[in-house]
N, CA, C, O and CB atoms as a CASP TS submission, in Angstrom:
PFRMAT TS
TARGET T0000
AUTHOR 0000-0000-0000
METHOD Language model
MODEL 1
PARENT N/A
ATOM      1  N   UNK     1     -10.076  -2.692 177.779  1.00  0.00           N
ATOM      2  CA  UNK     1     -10.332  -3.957 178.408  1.00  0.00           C
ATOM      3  C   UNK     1     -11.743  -3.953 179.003  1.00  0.00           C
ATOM      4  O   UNK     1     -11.775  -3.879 180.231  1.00  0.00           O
ATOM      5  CB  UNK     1      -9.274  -4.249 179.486  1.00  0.00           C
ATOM      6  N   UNK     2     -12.924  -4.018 178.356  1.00  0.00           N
ATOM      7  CA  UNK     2     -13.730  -4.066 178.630  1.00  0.00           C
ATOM      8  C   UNK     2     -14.334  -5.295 180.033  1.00  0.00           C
ATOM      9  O   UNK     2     -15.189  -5.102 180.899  1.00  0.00           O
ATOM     10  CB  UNK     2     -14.018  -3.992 177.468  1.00  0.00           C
ATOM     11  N   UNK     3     -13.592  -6.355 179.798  1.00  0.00           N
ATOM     12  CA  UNK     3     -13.965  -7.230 180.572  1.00  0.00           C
ATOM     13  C   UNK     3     -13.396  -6.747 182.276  1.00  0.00           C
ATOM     14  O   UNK     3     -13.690  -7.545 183.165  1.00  0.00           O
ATOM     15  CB  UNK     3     -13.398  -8.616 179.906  1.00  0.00           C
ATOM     16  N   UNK     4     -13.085  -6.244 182.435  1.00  0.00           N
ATOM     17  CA  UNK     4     -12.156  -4.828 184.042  1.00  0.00           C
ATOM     18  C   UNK     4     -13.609  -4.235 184.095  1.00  0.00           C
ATOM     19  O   UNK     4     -13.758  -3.184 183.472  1.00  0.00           O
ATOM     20  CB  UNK     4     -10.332  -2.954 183.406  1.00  0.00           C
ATOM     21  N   UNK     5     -14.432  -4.621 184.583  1.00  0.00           N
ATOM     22  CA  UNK     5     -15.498  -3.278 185.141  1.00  0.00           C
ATOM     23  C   UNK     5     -14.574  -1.904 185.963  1.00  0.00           C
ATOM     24  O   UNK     5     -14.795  -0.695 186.024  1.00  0.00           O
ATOM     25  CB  UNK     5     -16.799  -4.069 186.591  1.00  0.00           C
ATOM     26  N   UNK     6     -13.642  -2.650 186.435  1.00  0.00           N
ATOM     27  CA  UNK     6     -12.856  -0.804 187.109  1.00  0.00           C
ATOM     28  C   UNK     6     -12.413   0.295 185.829  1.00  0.00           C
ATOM     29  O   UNK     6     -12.328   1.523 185.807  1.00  0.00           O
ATOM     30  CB  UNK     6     -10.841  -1.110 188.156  1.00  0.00           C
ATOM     31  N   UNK     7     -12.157  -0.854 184.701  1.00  0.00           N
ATOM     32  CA  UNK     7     -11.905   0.190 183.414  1.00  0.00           C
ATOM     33  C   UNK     7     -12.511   0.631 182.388  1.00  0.00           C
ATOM     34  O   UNK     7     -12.073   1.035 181.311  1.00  0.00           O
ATOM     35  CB  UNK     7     -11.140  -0.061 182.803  1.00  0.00           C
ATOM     36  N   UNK     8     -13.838   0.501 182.895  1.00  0.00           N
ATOM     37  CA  UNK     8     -14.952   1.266 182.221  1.00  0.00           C
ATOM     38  C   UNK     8     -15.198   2.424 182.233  1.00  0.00           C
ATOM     39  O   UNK     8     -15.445   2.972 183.308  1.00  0.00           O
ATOM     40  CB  UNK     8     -15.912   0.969 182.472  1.00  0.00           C
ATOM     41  N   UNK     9     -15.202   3.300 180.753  1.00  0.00           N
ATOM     42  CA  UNK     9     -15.518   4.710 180.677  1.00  0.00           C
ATOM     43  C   UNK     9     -17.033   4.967 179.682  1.00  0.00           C
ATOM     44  O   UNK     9     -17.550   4.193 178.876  1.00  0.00           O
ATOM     45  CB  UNK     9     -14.072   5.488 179.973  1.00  0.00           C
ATOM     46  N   UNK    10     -17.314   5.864 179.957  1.00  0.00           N
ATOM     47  CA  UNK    10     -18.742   6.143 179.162  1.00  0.00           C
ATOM     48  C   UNK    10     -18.152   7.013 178.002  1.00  0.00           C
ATOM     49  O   UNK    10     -17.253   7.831 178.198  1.00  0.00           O
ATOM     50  CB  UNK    10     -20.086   7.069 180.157  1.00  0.00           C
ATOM     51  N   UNK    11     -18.860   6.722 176.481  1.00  0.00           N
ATOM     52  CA  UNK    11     -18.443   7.262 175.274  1.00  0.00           C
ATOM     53  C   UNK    11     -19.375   7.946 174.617  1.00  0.00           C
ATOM     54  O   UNK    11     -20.233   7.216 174.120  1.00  0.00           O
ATOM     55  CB  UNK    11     -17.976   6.383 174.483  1.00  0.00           C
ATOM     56  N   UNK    12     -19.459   8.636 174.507  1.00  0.00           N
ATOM     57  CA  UNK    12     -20.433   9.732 174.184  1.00  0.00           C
ATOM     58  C   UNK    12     -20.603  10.517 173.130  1.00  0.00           C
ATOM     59  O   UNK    12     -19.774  11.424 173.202  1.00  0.00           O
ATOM     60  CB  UNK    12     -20.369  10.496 174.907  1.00  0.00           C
ATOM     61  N   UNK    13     -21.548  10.659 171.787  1.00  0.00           N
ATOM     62  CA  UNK    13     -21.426  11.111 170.557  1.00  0.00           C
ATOM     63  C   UNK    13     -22.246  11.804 170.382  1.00  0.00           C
ATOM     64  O   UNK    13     -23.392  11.370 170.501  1.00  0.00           O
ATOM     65  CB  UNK    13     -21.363  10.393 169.688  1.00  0.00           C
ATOM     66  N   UNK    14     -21.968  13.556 169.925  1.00  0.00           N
ATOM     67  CA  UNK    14     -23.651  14.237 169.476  1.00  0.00           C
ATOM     68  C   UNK    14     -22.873  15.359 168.324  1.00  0.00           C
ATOM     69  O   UNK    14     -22.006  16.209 168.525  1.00  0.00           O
ATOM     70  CB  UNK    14     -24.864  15.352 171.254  1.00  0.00           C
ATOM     71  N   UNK    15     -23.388  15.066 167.414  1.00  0.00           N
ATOM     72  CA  UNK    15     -23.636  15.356 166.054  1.00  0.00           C
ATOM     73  C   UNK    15     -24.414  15.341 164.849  1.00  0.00           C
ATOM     74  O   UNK    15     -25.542  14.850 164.874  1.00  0.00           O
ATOM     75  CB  UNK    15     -23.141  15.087 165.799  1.00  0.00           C
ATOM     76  N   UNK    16     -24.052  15.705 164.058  1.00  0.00           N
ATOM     77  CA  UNK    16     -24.793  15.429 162.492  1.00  0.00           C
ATOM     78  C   UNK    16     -24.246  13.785 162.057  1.00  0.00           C
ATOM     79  O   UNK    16     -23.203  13.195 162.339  1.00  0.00           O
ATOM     80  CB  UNK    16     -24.078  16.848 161.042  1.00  0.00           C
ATOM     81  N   UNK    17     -25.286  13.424 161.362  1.00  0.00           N
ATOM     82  CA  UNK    17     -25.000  11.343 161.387  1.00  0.00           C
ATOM     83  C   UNK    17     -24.556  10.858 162.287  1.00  0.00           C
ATOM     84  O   UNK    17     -23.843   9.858 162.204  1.00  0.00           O
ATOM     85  CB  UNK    17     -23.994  10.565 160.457  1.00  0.00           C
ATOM     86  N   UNK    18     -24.836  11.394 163.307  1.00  0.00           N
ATOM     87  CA  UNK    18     -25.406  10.553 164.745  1.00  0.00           C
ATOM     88  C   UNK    18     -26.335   9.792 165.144  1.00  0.00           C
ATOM     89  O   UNK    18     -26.680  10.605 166.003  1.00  0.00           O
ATOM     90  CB  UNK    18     -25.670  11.133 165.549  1.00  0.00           C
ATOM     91  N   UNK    19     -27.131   8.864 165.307  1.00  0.00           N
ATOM     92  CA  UNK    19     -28.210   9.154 165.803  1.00  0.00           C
ATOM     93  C   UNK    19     -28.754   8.699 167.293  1.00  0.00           C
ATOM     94  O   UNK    19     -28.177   7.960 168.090  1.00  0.00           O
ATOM     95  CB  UNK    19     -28.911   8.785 164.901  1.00  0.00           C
ATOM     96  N   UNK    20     -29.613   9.139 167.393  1.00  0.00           N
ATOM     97  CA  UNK    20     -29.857   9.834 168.406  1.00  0.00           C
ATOM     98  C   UNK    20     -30.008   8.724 169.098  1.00  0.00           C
ATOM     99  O   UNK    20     -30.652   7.959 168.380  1.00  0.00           O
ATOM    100  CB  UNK    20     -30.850  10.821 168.389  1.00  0.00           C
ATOM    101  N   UNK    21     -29.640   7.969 170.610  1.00  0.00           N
ATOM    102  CA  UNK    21     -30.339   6.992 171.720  1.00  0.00           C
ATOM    103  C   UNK    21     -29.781   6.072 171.119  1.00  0.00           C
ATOM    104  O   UNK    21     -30.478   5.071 171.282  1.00  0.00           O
ATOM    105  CB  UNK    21     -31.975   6.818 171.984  1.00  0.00           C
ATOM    106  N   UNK    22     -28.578   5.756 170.277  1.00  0.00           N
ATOM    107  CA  UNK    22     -27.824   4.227 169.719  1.00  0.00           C
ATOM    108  C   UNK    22     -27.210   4.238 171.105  1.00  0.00           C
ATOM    109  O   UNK    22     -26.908   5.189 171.825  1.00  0.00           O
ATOM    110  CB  UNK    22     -26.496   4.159 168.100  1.00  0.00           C
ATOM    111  N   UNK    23     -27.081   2.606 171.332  1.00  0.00           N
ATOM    112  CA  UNK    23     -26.200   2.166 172.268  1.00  0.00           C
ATOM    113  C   UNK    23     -24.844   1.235 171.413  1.00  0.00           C
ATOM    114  O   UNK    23     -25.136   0.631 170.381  1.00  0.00           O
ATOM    115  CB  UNK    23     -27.159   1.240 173.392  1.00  0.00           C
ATOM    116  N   UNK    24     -23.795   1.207 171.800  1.00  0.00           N
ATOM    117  CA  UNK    24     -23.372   0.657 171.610  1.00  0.00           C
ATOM    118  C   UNK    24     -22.442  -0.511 171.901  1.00  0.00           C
ATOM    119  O   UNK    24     -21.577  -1.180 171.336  1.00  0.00           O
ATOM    120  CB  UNK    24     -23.411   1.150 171.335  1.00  0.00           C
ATOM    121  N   UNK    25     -23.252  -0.384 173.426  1.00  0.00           N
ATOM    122  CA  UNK    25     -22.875  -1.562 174.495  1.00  0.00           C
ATOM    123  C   UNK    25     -21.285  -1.702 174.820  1.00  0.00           C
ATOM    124  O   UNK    25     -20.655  -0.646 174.881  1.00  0.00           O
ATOM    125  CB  UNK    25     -23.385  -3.076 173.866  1.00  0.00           C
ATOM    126  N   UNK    26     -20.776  -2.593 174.976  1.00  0.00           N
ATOM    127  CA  UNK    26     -19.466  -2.481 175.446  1.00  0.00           C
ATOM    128  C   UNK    26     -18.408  -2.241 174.253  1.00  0.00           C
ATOM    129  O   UNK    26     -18.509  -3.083 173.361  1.00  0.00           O
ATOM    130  CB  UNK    26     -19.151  -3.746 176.244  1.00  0.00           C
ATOM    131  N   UNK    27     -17.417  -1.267 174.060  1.00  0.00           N
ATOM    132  CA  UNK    27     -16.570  -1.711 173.145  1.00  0.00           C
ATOM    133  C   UNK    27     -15.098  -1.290 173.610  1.00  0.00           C
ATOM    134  O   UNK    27     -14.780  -0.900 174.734  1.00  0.00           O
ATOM    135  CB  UNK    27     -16.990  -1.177 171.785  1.00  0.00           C
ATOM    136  N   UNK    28     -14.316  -1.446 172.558  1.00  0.00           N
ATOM    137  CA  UNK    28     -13.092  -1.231 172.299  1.00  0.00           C
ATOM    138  C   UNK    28     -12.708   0.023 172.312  1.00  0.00           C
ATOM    139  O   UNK    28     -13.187   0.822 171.507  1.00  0.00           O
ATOM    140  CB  UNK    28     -12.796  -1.719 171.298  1.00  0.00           C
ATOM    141  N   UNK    29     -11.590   0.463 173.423  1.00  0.00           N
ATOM    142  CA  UNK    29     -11.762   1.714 173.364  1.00  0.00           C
ATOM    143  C   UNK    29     -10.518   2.389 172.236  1.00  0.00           C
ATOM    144  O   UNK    29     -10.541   3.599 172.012  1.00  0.00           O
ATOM    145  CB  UNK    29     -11.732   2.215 174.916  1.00  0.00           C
ATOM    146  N   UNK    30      -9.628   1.636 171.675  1.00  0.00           N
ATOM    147  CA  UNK    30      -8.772   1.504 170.785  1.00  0.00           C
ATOM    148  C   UNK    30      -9.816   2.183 169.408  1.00  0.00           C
ATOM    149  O   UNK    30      -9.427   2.982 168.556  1.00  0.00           O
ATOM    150  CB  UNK    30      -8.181  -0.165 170.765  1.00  0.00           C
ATOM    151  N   UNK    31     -11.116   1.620 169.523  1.00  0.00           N
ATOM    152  CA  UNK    31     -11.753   1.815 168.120  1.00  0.00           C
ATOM    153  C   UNK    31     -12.112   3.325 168.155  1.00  0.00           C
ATOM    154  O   UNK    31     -12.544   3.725 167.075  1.00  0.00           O
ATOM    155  CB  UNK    31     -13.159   0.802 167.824  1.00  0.00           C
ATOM    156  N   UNK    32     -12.004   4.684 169.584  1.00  0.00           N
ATOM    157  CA  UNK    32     -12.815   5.736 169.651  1.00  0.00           C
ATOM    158  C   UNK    32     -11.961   6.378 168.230  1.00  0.00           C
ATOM    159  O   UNK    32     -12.605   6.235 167.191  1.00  0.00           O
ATOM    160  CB  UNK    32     -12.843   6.624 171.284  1.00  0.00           C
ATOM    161  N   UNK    33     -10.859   6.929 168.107  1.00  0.00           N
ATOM    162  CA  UNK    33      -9.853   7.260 167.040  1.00  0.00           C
ATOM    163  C   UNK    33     -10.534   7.632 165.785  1.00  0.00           C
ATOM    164  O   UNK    33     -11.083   8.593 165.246  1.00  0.00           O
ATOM    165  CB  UNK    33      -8.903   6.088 166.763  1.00  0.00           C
ATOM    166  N   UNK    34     -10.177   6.197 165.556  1.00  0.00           N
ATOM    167  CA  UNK    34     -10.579   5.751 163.677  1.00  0.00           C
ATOM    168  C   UNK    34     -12.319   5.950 163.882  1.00  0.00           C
ATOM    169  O   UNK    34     -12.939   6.000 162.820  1.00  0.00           O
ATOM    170  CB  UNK    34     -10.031   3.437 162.996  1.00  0.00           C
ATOM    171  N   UNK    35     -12.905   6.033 164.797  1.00  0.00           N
ATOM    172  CA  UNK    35     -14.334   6.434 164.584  1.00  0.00           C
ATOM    173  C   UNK    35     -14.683   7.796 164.517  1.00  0.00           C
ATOM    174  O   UNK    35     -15.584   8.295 163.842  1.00  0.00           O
ATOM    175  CB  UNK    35     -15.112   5.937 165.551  1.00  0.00           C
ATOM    176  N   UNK    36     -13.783   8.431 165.383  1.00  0.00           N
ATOM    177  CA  UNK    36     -13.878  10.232 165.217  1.00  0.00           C
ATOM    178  C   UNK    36     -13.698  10.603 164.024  1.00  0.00           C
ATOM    179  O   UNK    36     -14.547  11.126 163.302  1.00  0.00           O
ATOM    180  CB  UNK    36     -12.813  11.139 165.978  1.00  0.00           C
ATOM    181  N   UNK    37     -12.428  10.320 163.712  1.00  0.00           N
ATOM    182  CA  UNK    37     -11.376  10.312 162.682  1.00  0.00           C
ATOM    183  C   UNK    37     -12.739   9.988 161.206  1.00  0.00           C
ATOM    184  O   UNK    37     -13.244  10.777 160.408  1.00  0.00           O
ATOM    185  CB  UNK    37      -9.854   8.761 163.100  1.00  0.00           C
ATOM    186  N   UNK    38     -12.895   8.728 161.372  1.00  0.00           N
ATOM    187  CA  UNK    38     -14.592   8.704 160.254  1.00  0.00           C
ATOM    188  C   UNK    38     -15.449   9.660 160.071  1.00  0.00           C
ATOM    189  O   UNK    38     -15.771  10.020 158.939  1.00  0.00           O
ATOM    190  CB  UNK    38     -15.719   7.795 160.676  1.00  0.00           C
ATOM    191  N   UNK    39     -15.941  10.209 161.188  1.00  0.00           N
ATOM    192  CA  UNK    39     -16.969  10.996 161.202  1.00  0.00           C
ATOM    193  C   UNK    39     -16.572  12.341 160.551  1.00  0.00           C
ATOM    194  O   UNK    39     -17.271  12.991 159.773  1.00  0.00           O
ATOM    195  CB  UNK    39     -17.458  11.104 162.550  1.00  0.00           C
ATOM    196  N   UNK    40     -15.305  12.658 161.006  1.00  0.00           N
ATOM    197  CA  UNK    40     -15.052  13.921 159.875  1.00  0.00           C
ATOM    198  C   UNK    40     -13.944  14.169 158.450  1.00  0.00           C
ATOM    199  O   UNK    40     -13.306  15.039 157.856  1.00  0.00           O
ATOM    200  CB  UNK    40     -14.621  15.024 160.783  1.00  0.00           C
ATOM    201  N   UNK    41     -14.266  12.737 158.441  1.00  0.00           N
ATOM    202  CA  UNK    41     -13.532  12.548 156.792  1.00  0.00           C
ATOM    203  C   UNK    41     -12.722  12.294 156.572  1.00  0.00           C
ATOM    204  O   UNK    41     -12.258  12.470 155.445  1.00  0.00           O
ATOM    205  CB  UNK    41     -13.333  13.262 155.993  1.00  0.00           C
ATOM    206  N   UNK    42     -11.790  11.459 158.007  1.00  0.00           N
ATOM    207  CA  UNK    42     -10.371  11.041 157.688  1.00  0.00           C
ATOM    208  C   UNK    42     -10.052   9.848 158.055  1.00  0.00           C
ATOM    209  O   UNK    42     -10.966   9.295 158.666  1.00  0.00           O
ATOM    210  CB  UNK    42      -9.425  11.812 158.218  1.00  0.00           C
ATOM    211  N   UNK    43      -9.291   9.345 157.950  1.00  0.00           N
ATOM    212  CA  UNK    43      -9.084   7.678 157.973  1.00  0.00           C
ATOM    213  C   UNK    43      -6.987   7.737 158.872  1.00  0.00           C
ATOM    214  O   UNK    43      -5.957   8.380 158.670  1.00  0.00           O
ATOM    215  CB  UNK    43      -9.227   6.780 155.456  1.00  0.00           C
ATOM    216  N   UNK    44      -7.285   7.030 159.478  1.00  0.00           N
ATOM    217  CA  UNK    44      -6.313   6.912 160.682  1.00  0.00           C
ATOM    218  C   UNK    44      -5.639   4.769 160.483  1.00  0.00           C
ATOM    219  O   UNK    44      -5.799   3.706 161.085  1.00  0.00           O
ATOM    220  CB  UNK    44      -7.642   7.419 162.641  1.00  0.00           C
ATOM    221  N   UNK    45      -4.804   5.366 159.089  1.00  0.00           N
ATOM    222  CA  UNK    45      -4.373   3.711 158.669  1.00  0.00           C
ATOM    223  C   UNK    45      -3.431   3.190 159.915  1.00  0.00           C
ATOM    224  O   UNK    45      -3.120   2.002 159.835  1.00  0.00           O
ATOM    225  CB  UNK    45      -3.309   3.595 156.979  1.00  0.00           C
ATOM    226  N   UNK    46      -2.935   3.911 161.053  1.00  0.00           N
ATOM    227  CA  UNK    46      -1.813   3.938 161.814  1.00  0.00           C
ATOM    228  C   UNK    46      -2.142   3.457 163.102  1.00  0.00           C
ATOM    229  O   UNK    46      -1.431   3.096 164.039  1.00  0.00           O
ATOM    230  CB  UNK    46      -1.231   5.202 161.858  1.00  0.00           C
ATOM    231  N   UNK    47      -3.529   3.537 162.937  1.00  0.00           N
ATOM    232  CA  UNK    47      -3.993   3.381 164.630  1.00  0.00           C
ATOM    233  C   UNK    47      -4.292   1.994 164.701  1.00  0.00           C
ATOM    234  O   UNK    47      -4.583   1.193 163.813  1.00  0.00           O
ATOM    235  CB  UNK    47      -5.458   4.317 165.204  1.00  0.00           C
ATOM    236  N   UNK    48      -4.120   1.821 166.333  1.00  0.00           N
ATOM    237  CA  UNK    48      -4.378   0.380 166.738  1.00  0.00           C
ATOM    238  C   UNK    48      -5.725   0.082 167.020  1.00  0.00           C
ATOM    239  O   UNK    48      -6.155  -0.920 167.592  1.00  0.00           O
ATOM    240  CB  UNK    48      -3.630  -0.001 167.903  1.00  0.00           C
ATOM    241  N   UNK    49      -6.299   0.954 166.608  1.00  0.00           N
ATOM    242  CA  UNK    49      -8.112  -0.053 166.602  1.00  0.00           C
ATOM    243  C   UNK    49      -8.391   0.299 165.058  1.00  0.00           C
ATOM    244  O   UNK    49      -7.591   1.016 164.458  1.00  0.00           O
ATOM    245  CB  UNK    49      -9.896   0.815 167.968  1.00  0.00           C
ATOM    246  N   UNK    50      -9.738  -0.304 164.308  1.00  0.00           N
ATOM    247  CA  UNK    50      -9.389  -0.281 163.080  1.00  0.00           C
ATOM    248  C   UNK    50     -11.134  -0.364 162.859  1.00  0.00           C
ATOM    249  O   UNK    50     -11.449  -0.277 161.673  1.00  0.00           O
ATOM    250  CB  UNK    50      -8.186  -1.515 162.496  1.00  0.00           C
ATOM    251  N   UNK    51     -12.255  -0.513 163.793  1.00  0.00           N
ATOM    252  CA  UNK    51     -12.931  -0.567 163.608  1.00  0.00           C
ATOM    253  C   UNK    51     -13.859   0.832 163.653  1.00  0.00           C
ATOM    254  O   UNK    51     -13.652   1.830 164.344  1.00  0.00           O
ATOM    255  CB  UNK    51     -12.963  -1.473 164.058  1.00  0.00           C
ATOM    256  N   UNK    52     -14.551   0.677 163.047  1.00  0.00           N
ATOM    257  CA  UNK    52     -15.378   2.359 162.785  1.00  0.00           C
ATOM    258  C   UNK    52     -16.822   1.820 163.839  1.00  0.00           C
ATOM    259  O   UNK    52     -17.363   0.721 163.718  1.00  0.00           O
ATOM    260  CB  UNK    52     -16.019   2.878 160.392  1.00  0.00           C
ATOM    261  N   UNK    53     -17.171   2.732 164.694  1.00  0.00           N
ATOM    262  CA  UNK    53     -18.328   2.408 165.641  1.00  0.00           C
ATOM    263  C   UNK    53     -19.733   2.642 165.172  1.00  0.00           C
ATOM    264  O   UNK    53     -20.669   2.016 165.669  1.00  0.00           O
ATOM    265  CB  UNK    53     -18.185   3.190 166.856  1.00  0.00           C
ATOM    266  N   UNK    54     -19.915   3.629 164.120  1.00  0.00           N
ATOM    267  CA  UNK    54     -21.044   4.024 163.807  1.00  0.00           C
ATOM    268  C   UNK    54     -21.213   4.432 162.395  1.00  0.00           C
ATOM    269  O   UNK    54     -20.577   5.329 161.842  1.00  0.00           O
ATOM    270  CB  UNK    54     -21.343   4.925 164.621  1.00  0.00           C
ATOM    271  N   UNK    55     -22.115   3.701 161.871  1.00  0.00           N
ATOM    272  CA  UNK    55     -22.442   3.824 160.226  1.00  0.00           C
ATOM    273  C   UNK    55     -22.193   5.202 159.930  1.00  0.00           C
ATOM    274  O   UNK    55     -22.345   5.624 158.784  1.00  0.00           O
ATOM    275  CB  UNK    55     -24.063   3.444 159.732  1.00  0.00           C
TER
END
């Protein structure tokens, strides 16, 4: 719930096809999952966010 400033957390990424100083401003925290889950080669059809955060 991004729009809750009390339920704001900071998300944080450092790796290979990362890059470096992206912001990605407010998001969905439903989407962290299926974006991890991307980054190392797997796909999460089950989860309730569905969006991938970073190319």
């Amino acid at each position: 719930m991004p729009e809750l400033p009390d339920l704001r957390a900071a998300f944080l990424v450092v790796g290979p096809g990362v890059r470096a100083g992206k912001s990605l401003g407010l998001i969905d925290m439903r989407d962290v999952a299926p974006t991890l889950a991307a980054l190392v080669g797997l796909s999460l059809p089950g989860a309730e966010g569905h969006n991938v955060l970073l190319p």
